[in-house]
N, C-alpha and C positions, 0 to 999 in steps of 0.2 A: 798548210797542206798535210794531210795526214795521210801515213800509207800503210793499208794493212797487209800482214802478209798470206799472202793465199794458200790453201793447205794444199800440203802436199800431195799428189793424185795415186791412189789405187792402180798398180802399172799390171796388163796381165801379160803375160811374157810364152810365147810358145816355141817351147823345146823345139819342135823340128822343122818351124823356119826359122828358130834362131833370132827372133825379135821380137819386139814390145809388141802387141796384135789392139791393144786396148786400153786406156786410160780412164780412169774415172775417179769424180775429186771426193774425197775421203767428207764424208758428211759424220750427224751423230750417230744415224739410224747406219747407215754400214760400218761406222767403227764400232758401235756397239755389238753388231755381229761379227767382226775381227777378234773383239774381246771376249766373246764368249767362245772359240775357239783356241785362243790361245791359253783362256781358263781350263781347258779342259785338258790341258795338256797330261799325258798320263804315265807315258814311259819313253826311257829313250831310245831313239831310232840308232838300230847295233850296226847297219852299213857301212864300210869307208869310204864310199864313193855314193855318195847321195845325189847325186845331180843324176836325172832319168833322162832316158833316149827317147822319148816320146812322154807327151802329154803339155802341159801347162803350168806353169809358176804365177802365183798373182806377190805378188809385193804389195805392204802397207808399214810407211814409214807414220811413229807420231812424236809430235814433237810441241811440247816437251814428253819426255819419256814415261809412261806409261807403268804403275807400281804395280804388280801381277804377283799372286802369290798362287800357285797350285800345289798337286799331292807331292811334285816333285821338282819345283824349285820355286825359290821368292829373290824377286830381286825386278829393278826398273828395266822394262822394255822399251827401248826406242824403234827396232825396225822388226818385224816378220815377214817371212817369205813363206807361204804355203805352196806346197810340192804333192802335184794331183801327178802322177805317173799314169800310165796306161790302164798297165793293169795291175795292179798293186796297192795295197790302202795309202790314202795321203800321207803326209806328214808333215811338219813345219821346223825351218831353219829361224832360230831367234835370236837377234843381237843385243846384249845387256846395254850397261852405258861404257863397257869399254871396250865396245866393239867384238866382246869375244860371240862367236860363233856354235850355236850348242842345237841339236836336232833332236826333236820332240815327235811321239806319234800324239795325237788329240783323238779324244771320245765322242766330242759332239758334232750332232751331222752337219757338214756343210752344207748340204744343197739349199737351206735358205737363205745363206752368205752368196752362194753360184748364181742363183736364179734371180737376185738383186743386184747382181754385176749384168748380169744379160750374157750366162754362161752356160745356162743349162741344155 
């Protein structure tokens, strides 16, 4: 009996009820659009309090960790969290492999990442 393990799901999380609203399992075709946003990452997000009062967080965990080099950093990605706030430009929270925590603004548009979640 052989058992594979099932990938991990695309979780979309909204700020202002405060739970998970959505689920969806991480395929080629939307990780390859996670990777192309987290490619474009471009400068770092200057806030100390990044967590926003309204809007939506999606999570995508990969595993194994994911080797990402952009203009301003290289090093293996296991999890990102993109942070849609209301009204203010996205940005992404990214965890290396040791767990540290670093927040990125990215260049490239989401909306064809949103609109393949069934976000738009």
């Amino acid at each position: 009996m052989t058992f594979t393990a099932q990938p991990l799901p695309i979780e979309v999380f909204d700020v202002t009820q405060g739970k998970v609203i959505k689920s969806i399992p991480l395929n080629e075709k939307n990780k390859e659009e996670t990777l192309k946003l987290v490619k474009s990452a471009d400068s770092l997000y200057p806030k100390l309090n990044p967590t926003p009062k309204t809007g939506f967080m999606i999570k995508v965990i990969f595993d194994p960790a994911e080797e990402i080099e952009t203009k301003v950093f290289k090093q293996p990605v296991n999890q990102v969290i993109f942070i849609f706030p209301d009204a203010e430009k996205p940005y992404m929270l990214i965890f290396n492999e040791k767990d540290q925590p670093m927040f990125y603004y990215f260049s490239e548009d989401s909306e064809p990442f949103l609109e393949m979640l069934g976000l738009d």
